[in-house]
C-alpha positions in Angstrom: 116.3 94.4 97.6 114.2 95.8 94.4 114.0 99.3 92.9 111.1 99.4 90.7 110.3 102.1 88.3 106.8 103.3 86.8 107.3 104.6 83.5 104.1 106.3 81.9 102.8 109.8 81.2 100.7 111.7 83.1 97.3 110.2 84.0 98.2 106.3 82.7 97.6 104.9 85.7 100.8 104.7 87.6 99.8 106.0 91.1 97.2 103.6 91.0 98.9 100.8 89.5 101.5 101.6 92.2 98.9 101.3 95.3 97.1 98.2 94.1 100.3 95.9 93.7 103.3 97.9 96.0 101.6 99.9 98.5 102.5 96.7 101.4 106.2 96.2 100.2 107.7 98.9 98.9 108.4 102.9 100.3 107.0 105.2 97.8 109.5 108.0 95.8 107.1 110.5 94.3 108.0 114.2 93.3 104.5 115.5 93.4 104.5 114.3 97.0 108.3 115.0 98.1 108.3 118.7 96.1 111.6 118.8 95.5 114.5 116.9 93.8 117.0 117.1 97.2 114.3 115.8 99.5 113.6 112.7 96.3 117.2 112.2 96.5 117.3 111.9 100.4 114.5 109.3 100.5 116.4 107.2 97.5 119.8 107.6 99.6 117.6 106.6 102.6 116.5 103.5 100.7 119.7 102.4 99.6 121.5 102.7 102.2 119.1 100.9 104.5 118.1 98.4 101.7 114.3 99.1 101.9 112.6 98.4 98.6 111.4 101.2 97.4 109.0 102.3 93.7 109.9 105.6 92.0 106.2 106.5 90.9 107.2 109.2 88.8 106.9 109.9 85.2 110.2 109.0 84.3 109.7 109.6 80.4 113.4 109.7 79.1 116.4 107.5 79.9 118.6 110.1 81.9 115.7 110.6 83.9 115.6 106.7 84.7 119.3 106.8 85.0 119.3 108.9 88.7 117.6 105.8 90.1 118.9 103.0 88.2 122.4 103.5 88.5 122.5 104.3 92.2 120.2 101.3 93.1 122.3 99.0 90.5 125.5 100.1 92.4 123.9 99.2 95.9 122.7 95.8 94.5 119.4 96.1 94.0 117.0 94.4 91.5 116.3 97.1 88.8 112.4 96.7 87.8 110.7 98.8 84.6 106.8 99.0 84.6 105.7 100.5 81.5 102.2 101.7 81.7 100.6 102.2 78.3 98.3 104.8 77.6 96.9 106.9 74.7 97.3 110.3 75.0 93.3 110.7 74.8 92.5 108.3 77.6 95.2 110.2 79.8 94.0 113.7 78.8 89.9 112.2 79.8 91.1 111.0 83.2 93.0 113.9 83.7 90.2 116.4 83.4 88.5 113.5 86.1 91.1 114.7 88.7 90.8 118.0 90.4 93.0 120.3 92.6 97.0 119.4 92.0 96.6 116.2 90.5 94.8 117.7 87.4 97.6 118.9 85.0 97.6 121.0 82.4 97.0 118.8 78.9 100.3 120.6 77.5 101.9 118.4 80.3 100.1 115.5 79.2 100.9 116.1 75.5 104.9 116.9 76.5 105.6 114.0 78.0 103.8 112.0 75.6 106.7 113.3 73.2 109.3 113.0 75.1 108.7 109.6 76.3 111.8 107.2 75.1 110.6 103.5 75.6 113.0 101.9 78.2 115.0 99.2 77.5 117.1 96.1 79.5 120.2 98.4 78.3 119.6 101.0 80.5 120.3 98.6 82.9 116.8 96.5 84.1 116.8 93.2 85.5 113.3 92.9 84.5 110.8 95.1 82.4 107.1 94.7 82.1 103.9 95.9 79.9 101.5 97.3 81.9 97.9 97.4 80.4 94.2 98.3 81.2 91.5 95.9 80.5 88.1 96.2 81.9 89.5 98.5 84.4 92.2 96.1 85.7 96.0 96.0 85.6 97.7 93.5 82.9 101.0 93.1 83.0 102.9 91.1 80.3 106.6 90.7 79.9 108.6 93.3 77.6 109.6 92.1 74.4 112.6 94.3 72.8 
């Protein structure tokens, strides 16, 4: 079973990234969509406990925040998976003005996690971590060099 984590700020592209390549495999964890932490951590317990794979599209800026799925899914023997989706903070703060209703945030949001964000790394306890790009509108992922 796999546990795969989007890590990027608001606006990089993660929703999106997450319905092109896991929208047929994997249950999708999102806060914006659950609304609150206990209901997120009911549909992670869910997923372990029935081993369905299952993509936290969240921001998940800072290790500790990584660390409530990671550990849990590494103690029911999942595959641990990082997707890093790379953005400038100008890109995200144009396609976030693009979005309208709830999924337009304020720029302070934007502009917050951009400074909060802590590059993940294979310590934290990844089987595999990836580089997620945009070129010509399209998704490339690359391997993560630490």
């Amino acid at each position: 079973m796999e546990c795969v984590l989007l890590i990027g700020i608001p606006a990089s592209g993660k929703s999106t990234f997450c319905a092109r390549r896991f929208a047929d495999t994997h249950v999708r964890l999102n806060l914006d969509m659950l609304r609150t932490r206990h209901r997120e951590a009911e549909f992670l317990a869910t997923c372990l406990r029935v081993q369905m794979p299952f993509v936290v599209d969240n921001t998940n800026v800072s290790v500790a925040e990584r660390a409530r799925f990671v550990a849990p899914a590494r103690a029911a023997r999942f595959r641990v998976v990082g997707y890093y989706l790379a953005s400038k903070v100008d890109e995200c703060l144009a396609r976030n003005a693009a979005r309208s209703g709830e999924a337009c945030v304020p720029d302070v949001a934007v502009r917050d996690m951009a400074r909060r964000l802590e590059l993940p790394t294979r310590a934290e306890g990844f089987d595999a971590l990836h580089y997620v790009r945009m070129a010509a509108g399209e998704f490339v992922v690359e391997d993560w060099r630490e």
